[in-house]
C-alpha positions, 0 to 999 in steps of 0.5 A: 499391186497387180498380180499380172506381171510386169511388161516385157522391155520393148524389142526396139528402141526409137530416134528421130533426129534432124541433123542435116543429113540431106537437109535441115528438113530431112530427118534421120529415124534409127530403128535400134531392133534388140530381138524380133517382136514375140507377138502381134501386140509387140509389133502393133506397139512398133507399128503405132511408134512408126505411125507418129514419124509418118504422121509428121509428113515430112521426109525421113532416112530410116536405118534399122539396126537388126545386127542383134536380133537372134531369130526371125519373127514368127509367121503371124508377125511377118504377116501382120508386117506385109500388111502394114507395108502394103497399106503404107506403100504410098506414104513411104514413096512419097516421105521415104527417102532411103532406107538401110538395112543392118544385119550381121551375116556373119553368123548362120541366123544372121545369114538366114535373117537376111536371105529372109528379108533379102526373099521379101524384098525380092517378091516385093520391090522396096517403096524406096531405096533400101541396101543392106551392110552387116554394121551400122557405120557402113549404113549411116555412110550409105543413107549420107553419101552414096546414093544421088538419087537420094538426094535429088529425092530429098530436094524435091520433097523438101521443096513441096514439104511445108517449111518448119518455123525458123527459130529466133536469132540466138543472142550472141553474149559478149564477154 
């Protein structure tokens, strides 16, 4: 038995889906955030979870769902951020397709987060199409529907991206 203590559950949860958003070829990442990572090693555990979608070299929606987190990450955590951002600003242009943002302004530390990363945004244009809404259905609306530039976007990165296999006809039973 180890004396050190179990690991602190994880302050993200991770989807990647494909399900025909914009196209078949597009996939839907949804970042779920619980809380705001407490240290670096928590963020580079996020930042490697990350990595394998951009790995795929296929383009994707992202949402990050934040309505939970209750404080900002620490100084560090945003520097460390910052500087993966800028090392994988090409990345998000070319696979990036839309991103939304869902924080909960409602309340004074959800007003505070979000003039936080409204602020960095603003010194640092987004690599893509990024908008904010306070719940999650507003914002998976939002990367679905209402941006056209998205979808030219989508078009075009689909018809450069390498094709998936298609599957098998499926076999239809009779009855």
């Amino acid at each position: 038995m180890s004396s050190g203590g179990a690991k602190p559950p994880k302050f993200y949860e991770l989807k990647a889906q494909n399900d025909g958003i914009v196209d078949s070829g597009i996939m839907k990442v949804i970042v779920t955030f619980l809380r705001a990572p407490n240290n670096q090693p928590e963020l580079v555990e996020y930042l490697d979870d990350i990595e394998v979608i951009y790995s795929k070299n296929r383009p994707f929606l992202i949402l990050y769902d934040a309505v939970r987190v209750a404080k900002a990450p620490s100084k560090d955590v945003l520097e460390q951020l910052s500087e993966y951002m800028n090392k994988r600003e090409s990345s998000t242009k070319r696979f990036v397709l839309g991103c939304s943002i869902c924080i909960d302004s409602s309340s004074l530390m959800g007003m505070g987060l979000l003039a936080l990363v409204k602020s960095i945004l603003f010194v640092r244009k987004p690599a893509c199409p990024t908008a904010f809404f306070d719940n999650v259905t507003d914002a998976q609306t939002y990367l679905a529907k209402h941006n056209p530039e998205m979808r030219a976007a989508a078009a075009a990165v689909a018809a450069t991206a390498p094709k998936p296999k298609p599957n098998p006809k499926p076999r239809q039973i009779h009855l």
